[in-house]
KOLTIKOL-26552 format. One record per residue: residue in three letters; x, y, z of N, C-alpha, C, CB in turn. Coordinates in Angstrom, 1 decimal. Each point is the difference from the previous one (the first is absolute). Glycine has a CB too. Layout:
REC   res     n.c1     n.c2     n.c3    ca.c1    ca.c2    ca.c3     c.c1     c.c2     c.c3    cb.c1    cb.c2    cb.c3
REC   ALA        X        Y        Z        X        Y        Z        X        Y        Z        X        Y        Z
...
This chain:
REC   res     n.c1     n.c2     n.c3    ca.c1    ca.c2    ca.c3     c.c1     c.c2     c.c3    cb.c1    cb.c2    cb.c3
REC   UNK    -16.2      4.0     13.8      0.1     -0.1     -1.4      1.3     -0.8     -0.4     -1.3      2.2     -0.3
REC   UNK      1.6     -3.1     -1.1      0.7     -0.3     -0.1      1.0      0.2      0.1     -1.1     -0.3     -0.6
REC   UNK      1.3      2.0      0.0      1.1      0.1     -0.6      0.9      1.1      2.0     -1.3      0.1     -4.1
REC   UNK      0.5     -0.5      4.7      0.6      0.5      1.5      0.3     -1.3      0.5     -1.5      2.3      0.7
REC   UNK      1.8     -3.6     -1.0      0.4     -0.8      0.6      1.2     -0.3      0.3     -1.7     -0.3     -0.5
REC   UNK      2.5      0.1      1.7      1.0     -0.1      0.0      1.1     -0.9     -0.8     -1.2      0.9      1.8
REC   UNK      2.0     -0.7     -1.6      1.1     -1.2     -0.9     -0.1     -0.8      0.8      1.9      1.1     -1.2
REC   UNK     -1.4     -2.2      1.1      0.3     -1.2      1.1      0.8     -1.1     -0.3     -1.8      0.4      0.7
REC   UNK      2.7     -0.2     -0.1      1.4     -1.1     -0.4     -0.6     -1.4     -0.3      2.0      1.0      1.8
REC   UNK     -1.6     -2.0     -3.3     -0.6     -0.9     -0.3     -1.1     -0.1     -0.9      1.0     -0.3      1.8
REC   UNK     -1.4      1.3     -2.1     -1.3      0.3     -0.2      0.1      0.6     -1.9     -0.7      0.7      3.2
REC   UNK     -0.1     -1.0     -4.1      0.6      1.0     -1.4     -1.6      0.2      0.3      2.3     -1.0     -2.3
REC   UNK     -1.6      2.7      1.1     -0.8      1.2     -0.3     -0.1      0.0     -1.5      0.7      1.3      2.1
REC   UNK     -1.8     -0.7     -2.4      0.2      0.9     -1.6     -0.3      1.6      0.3     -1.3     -2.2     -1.8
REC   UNK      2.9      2.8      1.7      0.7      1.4      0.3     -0.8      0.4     -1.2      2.8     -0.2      1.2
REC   UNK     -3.4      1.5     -1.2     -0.5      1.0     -0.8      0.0      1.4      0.1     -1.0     -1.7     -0.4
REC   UNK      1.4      2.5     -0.7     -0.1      1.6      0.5      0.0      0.5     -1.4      1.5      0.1      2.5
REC   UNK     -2.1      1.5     -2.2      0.5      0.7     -1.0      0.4      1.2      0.5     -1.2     -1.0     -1.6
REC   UNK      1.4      2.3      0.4      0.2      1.1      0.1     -1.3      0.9      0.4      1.9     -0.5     -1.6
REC   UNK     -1.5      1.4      2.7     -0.9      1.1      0.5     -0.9      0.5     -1.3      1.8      0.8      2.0
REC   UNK     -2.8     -0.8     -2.2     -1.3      0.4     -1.1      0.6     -0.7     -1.2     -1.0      2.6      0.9
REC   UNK      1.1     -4.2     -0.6      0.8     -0.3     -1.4      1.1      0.3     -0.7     -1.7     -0.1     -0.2
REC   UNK      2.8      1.4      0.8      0.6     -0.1     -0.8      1.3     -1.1     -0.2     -1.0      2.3      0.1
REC   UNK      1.4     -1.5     -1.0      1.3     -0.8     -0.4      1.0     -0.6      0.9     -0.3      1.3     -1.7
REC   UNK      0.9     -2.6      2.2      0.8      0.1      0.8      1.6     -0.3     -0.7     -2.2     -0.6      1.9
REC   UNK      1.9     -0.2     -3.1      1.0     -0.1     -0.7      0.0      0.4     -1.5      0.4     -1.5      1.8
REC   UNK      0.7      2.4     -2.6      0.0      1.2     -0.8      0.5     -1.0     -0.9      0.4      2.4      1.2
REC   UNK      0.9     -3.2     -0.8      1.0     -0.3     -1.1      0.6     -1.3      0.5      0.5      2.5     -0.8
REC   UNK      0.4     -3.1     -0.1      0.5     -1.4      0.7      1.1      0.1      1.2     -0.3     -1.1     -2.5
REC   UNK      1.0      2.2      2.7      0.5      0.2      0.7     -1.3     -0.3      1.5      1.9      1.5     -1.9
REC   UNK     -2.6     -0.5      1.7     -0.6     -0.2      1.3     -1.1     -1.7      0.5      0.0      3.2     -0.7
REC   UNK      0.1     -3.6     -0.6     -0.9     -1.5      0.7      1.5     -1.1      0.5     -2.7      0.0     -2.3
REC   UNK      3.8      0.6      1.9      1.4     -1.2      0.1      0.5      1.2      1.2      0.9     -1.5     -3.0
REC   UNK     -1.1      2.1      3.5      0.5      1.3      1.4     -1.4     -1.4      1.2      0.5      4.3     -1.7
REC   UNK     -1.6     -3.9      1.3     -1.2     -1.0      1.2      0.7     -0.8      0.0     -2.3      0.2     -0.3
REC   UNK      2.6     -1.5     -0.6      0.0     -1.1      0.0      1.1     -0.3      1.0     -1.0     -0.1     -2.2
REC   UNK      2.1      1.0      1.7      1.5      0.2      1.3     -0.2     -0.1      1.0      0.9      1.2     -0.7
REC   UNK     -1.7     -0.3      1.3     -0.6      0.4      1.2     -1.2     -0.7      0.7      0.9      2.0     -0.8
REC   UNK     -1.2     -3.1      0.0     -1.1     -0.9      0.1      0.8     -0.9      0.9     -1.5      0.2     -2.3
REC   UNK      2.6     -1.0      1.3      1.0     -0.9      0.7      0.4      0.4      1.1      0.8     -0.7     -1.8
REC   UNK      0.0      2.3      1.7      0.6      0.0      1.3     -0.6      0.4      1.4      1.5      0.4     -1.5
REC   UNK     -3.0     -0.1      1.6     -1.0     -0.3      1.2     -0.6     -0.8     -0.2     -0.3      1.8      0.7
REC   UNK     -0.7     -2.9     -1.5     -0.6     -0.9      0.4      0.5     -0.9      0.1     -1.3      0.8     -0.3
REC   UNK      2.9     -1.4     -0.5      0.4     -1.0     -0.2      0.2     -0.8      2.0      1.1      1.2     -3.0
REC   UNK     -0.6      0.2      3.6      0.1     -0.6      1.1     -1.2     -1.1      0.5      1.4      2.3      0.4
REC   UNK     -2.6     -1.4     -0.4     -0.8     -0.1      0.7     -1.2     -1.1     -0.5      0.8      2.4      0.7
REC   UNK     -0.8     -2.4     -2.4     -1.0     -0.8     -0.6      0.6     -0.7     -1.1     -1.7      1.5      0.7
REC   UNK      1.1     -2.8     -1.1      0.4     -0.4     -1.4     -0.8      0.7     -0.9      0.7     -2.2      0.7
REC   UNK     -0.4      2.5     -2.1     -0.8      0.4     -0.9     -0.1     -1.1     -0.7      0.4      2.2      0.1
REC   UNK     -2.0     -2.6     -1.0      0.1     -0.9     -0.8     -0.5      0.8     -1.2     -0.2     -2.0      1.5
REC   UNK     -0.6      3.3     -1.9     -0.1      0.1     -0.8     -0.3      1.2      0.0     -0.1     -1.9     -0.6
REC   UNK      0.1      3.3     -0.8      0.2      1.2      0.4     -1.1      1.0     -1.4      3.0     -0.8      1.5
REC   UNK     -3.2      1.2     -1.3      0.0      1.1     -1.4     -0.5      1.2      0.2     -0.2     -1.7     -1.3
REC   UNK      1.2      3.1      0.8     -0.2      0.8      0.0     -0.4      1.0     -1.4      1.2     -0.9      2.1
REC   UNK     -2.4      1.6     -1.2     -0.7      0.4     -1.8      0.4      1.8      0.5     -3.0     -2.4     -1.0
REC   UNK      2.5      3.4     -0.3      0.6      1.0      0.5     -0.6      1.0      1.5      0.7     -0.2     -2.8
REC   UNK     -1.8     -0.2      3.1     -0.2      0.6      1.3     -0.6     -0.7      0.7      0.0      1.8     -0.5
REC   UNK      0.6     -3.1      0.6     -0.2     -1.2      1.3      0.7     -0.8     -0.4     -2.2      0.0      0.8
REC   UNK      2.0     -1.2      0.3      0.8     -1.1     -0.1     -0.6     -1.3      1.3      2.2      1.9     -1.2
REC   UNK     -1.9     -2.9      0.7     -0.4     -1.1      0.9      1.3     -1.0      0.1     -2.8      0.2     -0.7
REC   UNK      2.8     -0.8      2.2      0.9     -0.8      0.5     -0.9     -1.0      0.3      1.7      1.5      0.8
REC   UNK     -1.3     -3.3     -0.9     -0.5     -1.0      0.9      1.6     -0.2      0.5     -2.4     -1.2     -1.2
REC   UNK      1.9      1.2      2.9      0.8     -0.2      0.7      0.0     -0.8      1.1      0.3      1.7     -0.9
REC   UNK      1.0     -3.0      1.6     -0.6     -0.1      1.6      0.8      0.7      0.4     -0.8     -2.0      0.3
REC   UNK      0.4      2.2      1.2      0.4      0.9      1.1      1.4     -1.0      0.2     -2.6      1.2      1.3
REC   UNK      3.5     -1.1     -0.8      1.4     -1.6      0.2     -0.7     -0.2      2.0      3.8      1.1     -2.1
REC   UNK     -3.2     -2.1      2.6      0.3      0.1      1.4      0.7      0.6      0.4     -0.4     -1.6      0.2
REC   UNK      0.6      1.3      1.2      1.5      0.7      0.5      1.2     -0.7     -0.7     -0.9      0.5      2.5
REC   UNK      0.3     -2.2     -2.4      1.2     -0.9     -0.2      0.5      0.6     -1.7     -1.0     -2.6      1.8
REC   UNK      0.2      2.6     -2.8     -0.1      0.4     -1.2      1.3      1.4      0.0     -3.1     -1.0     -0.4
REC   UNK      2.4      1.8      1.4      0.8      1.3      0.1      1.6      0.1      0.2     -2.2      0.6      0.9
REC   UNK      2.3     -1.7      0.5      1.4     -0.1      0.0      0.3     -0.4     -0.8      0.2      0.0      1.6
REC   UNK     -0.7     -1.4     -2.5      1.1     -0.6     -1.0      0.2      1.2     -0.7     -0.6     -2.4     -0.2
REC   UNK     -0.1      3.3     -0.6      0.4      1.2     -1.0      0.9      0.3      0.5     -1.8      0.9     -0.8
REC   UNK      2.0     -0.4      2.2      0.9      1.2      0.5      1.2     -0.5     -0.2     -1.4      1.2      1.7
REC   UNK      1.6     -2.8     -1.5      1.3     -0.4      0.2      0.8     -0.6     -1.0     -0.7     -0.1      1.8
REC   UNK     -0.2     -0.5     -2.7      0.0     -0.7     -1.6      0.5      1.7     -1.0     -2.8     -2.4      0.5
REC   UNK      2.4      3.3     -0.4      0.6      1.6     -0.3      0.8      0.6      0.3     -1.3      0.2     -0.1
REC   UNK      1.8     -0.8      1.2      1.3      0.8      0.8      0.2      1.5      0.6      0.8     -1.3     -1.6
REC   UNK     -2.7      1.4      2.1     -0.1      1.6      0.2      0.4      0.2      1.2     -1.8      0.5     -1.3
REC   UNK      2.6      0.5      1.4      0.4      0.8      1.3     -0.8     -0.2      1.1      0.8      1.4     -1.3
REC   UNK     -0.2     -1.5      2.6     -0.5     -0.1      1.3     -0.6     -1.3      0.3     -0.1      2.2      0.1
REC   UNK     -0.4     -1.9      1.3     -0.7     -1.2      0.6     -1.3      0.1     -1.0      1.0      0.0      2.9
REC   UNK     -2.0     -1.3     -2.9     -0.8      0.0     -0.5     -1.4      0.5      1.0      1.6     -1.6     -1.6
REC   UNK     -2.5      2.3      1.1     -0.7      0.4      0.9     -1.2     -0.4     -0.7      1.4      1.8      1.1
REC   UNK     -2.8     -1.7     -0.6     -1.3     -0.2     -1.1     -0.7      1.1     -0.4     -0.5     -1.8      1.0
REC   UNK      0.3      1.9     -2.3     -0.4      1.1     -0.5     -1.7      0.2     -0.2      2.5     -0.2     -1.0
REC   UNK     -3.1      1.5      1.2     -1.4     -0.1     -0.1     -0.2      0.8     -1.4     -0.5     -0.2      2.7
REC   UNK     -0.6     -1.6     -3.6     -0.1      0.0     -0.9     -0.4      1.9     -1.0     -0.5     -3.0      1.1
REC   UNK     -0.9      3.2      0.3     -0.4      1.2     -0.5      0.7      1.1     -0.4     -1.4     -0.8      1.1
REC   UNK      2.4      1.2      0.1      0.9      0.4     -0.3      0.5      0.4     -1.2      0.0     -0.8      1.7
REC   UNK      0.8     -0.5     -2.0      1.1     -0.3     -1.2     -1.2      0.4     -1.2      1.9     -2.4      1.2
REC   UNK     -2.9      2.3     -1.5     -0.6      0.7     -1.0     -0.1      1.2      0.2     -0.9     -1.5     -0.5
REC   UNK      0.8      2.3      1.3      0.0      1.8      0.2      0.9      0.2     -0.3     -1.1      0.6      1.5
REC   UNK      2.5     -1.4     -1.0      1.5      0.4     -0.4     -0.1     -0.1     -1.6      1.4     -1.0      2.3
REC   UNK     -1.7      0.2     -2.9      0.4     -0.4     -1.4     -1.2      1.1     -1.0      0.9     -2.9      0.8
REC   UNK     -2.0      3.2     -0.1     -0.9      1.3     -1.1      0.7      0.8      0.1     -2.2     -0.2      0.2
REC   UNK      2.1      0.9      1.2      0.9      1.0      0.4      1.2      0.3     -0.4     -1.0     -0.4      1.4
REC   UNK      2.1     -0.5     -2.0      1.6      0.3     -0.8     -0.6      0.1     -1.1      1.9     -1.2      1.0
REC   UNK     -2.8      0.3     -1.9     -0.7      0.3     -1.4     -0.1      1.3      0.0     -1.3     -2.0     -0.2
REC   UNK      0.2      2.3      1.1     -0.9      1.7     -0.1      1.6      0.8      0.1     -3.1     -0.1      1.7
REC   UNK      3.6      0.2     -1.1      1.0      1.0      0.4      0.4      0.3     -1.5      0.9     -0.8      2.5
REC   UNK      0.1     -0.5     -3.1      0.8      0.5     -0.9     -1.1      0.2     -1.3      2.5     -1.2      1.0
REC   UNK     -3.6      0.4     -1.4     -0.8      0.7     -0.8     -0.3      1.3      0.0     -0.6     -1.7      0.0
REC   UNK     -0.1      2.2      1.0     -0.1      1.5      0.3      0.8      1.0     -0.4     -0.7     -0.8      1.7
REC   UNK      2.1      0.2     -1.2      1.6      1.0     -0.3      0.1      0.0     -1.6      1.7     -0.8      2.5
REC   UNK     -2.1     -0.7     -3.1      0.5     -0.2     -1.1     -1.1      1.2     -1.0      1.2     -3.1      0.7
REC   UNK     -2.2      3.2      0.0     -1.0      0.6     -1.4     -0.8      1.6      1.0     -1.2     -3.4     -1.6
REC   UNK      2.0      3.1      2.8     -0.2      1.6      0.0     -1.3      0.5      1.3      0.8      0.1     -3.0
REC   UNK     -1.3     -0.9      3.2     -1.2     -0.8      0.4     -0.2      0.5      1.9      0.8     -2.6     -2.2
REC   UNK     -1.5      2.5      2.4     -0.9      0.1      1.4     -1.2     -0.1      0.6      1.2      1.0     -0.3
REC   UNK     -1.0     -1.8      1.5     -0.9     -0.3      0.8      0.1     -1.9     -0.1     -1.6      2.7     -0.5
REC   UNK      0.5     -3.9      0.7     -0.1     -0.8     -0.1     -0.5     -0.7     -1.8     -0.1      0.7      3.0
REC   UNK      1.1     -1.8     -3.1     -0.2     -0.5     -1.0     -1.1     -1.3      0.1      2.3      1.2     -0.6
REC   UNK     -2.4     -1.6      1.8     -0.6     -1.3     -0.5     -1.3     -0.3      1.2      2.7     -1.1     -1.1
REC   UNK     -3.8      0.7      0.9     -1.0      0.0      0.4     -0.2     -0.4      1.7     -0.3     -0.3     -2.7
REC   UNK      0.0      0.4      3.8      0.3     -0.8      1.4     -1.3     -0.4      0.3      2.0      1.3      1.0
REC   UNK     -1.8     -2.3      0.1      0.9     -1.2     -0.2      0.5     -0.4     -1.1     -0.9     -0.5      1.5
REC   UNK      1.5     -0.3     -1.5      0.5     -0.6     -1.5     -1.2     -1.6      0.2      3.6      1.2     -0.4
REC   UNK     -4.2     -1.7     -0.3     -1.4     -1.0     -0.3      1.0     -1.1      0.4     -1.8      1.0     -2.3
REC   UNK      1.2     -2.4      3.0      0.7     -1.1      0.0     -1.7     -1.0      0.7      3.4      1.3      0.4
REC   UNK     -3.0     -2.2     -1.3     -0.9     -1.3      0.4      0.4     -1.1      0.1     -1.2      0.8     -0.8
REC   UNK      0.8     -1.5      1.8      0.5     -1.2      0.5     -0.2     -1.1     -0.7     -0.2      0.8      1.8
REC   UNK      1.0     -1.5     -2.3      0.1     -1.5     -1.1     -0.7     -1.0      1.0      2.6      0.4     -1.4
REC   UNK     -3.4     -0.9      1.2     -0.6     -1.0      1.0     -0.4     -1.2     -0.8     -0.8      1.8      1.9
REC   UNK      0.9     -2.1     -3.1     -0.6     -1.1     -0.9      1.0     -0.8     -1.2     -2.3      1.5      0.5
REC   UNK      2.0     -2.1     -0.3      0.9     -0.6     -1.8     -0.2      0.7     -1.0     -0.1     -2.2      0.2
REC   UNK     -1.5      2.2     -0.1     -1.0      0.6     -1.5      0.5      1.7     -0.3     -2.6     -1.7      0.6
REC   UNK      2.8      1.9      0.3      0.4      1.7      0.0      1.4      0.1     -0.4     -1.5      0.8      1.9
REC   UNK      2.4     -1.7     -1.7      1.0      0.1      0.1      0.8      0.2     -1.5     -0.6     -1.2      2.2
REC   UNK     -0.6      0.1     -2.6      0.6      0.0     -1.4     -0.8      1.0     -1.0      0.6     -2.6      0.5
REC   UNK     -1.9      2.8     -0.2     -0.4      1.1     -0.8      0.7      1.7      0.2     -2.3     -1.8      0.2
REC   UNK      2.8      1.8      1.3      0.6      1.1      0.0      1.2     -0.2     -0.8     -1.0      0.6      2.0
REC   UNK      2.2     -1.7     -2.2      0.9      0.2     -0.7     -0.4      0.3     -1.4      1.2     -1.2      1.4
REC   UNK     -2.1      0.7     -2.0     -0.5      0.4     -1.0     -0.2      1.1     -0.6     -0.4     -1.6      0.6
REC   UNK     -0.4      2.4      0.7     -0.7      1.3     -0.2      1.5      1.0     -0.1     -2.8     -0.6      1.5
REC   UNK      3.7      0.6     -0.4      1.0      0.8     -0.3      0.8     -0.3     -1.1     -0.1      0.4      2.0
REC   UNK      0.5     -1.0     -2.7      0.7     -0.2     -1.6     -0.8      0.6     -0.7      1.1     -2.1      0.0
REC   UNK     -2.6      1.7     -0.2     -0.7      0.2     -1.0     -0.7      1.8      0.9     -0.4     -3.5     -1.3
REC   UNK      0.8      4.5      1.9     -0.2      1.0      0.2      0.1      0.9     -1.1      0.5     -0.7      2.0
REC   UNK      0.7      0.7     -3.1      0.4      1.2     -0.7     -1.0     -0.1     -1.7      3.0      0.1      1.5
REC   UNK     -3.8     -1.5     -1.3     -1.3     -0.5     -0.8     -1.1      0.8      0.6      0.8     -2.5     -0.4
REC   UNK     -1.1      2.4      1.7     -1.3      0.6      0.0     -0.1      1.4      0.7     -0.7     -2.3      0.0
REC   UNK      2.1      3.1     -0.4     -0.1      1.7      0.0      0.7      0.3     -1.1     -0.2      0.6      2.4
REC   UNK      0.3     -1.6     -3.6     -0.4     -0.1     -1.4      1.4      0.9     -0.4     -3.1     -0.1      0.1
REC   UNK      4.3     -0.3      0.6      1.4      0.2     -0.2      0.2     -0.7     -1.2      0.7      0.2      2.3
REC   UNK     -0.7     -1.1     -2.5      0.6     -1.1     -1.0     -0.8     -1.3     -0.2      2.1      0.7      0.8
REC   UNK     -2.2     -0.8     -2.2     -1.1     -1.3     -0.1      0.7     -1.6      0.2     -1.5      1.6     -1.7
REC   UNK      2.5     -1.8      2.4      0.7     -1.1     -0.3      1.4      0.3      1.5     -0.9     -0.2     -3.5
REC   UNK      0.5     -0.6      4.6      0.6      1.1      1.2      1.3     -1.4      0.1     -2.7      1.9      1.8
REC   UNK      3.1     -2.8     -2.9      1.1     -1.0      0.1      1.3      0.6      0.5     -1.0     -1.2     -1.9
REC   UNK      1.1      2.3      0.7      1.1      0.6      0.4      0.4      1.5      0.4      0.3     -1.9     -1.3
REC   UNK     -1.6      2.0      2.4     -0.1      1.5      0.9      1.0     -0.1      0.8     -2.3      0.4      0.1
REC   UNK      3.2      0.9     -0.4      1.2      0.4      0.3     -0.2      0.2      1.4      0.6      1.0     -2.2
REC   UNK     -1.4     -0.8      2.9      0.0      0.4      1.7     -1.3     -1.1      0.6      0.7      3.1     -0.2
REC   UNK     -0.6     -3.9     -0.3     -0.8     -1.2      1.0      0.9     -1.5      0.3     -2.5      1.1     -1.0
REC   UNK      2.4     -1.9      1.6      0.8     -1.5      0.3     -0.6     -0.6     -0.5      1.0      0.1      1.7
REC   UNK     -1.8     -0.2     -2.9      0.2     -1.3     -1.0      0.9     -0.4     -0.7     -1.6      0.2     -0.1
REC   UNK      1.9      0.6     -1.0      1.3     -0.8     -0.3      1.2      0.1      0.8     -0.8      0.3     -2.0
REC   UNK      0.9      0.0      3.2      1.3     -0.2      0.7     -0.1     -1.2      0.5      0.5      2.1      0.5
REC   UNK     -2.2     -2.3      0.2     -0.1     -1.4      1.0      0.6     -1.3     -1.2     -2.4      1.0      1.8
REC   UNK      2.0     -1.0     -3.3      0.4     -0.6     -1.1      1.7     -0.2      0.4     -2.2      1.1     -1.7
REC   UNK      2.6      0.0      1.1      1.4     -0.2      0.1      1.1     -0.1      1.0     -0.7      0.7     -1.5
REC   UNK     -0.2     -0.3      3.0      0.6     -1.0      0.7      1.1      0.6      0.8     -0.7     -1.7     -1.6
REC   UNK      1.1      3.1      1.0      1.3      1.0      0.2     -0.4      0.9      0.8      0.9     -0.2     -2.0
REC   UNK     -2.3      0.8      2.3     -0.1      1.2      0.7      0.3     -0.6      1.3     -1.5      1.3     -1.3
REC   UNK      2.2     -0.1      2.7      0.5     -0.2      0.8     -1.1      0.8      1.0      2.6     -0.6     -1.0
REC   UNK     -3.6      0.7      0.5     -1.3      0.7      0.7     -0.9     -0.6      0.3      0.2      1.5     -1.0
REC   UNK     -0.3     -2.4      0.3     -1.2     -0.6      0.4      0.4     -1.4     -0.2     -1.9      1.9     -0.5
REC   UNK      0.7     -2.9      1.5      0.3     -1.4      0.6     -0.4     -0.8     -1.2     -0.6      0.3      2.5
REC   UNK      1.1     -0.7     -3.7     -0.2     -0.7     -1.3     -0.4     -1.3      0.6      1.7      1.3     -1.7
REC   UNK     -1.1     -1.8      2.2     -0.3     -1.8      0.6     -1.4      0.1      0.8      2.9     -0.9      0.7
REC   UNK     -3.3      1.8     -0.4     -1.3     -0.4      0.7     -1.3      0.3     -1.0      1.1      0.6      2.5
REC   UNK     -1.1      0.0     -3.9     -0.6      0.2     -0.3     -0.1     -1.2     -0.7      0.1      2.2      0.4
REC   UNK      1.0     -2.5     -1.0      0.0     -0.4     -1.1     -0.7     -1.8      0.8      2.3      2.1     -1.6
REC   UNK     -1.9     -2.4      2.9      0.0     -0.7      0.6     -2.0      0.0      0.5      3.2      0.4      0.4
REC   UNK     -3.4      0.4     -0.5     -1.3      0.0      0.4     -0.6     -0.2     -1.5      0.1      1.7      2.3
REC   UNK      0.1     -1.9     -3.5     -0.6     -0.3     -0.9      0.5     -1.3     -0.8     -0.5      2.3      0.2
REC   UNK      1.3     -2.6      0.9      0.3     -1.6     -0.5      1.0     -0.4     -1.2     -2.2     -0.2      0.8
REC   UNK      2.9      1.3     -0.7      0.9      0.5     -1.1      0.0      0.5     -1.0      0.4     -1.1      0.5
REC   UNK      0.6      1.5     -1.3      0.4      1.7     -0.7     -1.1      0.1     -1.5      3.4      0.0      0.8
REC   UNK     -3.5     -1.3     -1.0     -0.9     -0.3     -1.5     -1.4      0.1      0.4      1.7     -1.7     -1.1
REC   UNK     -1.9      1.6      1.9     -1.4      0.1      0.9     -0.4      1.2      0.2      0.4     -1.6      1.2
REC   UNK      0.5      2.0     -0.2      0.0      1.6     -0.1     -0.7      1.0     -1.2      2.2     -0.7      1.2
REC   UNK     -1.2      0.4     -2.1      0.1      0.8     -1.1     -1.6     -0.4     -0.5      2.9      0.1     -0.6
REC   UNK     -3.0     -1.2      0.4     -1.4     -0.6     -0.5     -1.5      0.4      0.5      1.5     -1.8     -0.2
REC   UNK     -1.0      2.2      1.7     -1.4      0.3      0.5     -0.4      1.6     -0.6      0.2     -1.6      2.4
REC   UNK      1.2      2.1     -2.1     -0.3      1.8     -0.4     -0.7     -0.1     -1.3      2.3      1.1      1.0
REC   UNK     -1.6     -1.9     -2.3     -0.6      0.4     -1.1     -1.0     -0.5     -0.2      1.6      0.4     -0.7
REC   UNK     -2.1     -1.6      0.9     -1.5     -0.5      0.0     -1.1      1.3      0.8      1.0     -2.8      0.1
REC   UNK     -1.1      3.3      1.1     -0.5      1.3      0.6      0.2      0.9     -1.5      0.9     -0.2      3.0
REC   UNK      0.2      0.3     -3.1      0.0      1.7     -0.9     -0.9     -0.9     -1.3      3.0      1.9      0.6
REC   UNK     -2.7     -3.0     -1.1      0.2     -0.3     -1.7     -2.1     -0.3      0.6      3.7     -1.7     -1.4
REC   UNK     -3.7      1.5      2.5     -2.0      0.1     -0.2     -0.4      0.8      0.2     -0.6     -1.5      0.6
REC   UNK      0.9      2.7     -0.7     -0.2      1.1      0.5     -1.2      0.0      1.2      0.9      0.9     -2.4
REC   UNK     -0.4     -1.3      3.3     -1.1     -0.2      1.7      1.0      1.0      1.4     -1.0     -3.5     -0.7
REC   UNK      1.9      4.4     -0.1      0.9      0.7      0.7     -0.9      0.3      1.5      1.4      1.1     -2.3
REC   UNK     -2.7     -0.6      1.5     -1.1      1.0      1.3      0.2     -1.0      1.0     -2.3      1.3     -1.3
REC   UNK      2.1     -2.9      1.2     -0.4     -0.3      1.1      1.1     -0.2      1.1     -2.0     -0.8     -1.3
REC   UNK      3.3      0.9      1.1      1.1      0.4      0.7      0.2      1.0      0.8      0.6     -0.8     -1.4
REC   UNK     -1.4      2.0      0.9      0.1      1.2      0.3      0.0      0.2      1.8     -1.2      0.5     -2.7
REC   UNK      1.8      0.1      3.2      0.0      0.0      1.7      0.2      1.6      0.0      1.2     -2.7      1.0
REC   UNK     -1.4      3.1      0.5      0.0      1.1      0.5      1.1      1.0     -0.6     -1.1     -1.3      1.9
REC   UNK      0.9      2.6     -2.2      1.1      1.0     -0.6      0.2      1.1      0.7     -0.5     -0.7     -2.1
């Protein structure tokens, strides 16, 4: 099944998960800016992120896996401690639910597992997907009917990939894969402004 396929250095995914019987995984803003922390500080090693959004009991990543070579440059371009060693991708996501779950748990009192296993991942293998999946994750907090207008959704990377400032996610490749920033913006709102969201729609 898809979502048992391995990671594989080089390779992008669309990361998906939620909360055990739906619930809630994030309460308050604190807790979607606590992930996001902890997003950087395990996958940054391991993966680029190009785009993100978290709704209150899931969330979706497009991500590539880095190389090794990818890996060392992080380790040394960062100045992290010790020799550099390679890290396994899968891993580094158990590490990063797993610090989530912990302090959520402590923070609201909580026990047992918060987040669904495996955690869902599908392999990017097309252009056409590529771009409909960036699509589909911005325009997520539209079709579980969060907000009718997802421009300026406080926990997804559209307007950050826009401005160019978030230190989370890869802004130049997106924006780069649409042929620039006016483009960008143009395709999202033509999708939303025709209302043809459904046919974006991908796996949840």
């Amino acid at each position: 099944m898809q979502y048992l396929l391995p990671l594989e250095i080089g390779n992008y995914y669309h990361i998906y998960n939620r909360g055990v019987g739906k619930q809630l995984i994030f309460r308050n803003s604190e807790n979607y800016q606590y992930f996001l922390q902890k997003a950087k500080k395990y996958l940054h090693p391991i993966a680029e992120i190009f785009t993100y959004c978290l709704i209150p009991n899931h969330f979706h990543f497009f991500i590539k896996i880095k190389t090794i070579e990818e890996q060392n440059q992080h380790h040394f371009r960062n100045n992290l401690k010790g020799d550099f060693r390679e890290l396994d991708a899968s891993k580094q996501f158990s590490h990063f639910f797993n610090a989530y779950a912990q302090a959520f748990n402590k923070s609201f009192e909580r026990k047992g597992s918060l987040f669904e296993r495996p955690f869902k991942r599908i392999k990017v293998e097309n252009d056409e997907y590529i771009t409909r999946l960036i699509y589909y994750i911005h325009s997520n907090p539209i079709k579980h009917r969060i907000t009718n207008n997802f421009y300026n959704y406080s926990y997804s990377s559209y307007s950050q990939i826009i401005e160019g400032m978030n230190d989370i996610v890869n802004s130049d490749f997106v924006i780069d894969w649409f042929s620039g920033e006016k483009e960008f913006e143009l395709f999202h709102k033509e999708i939303h402004n025709l209302r043809i969201i459904e046919k974006y729609y991908l796996e949840d």
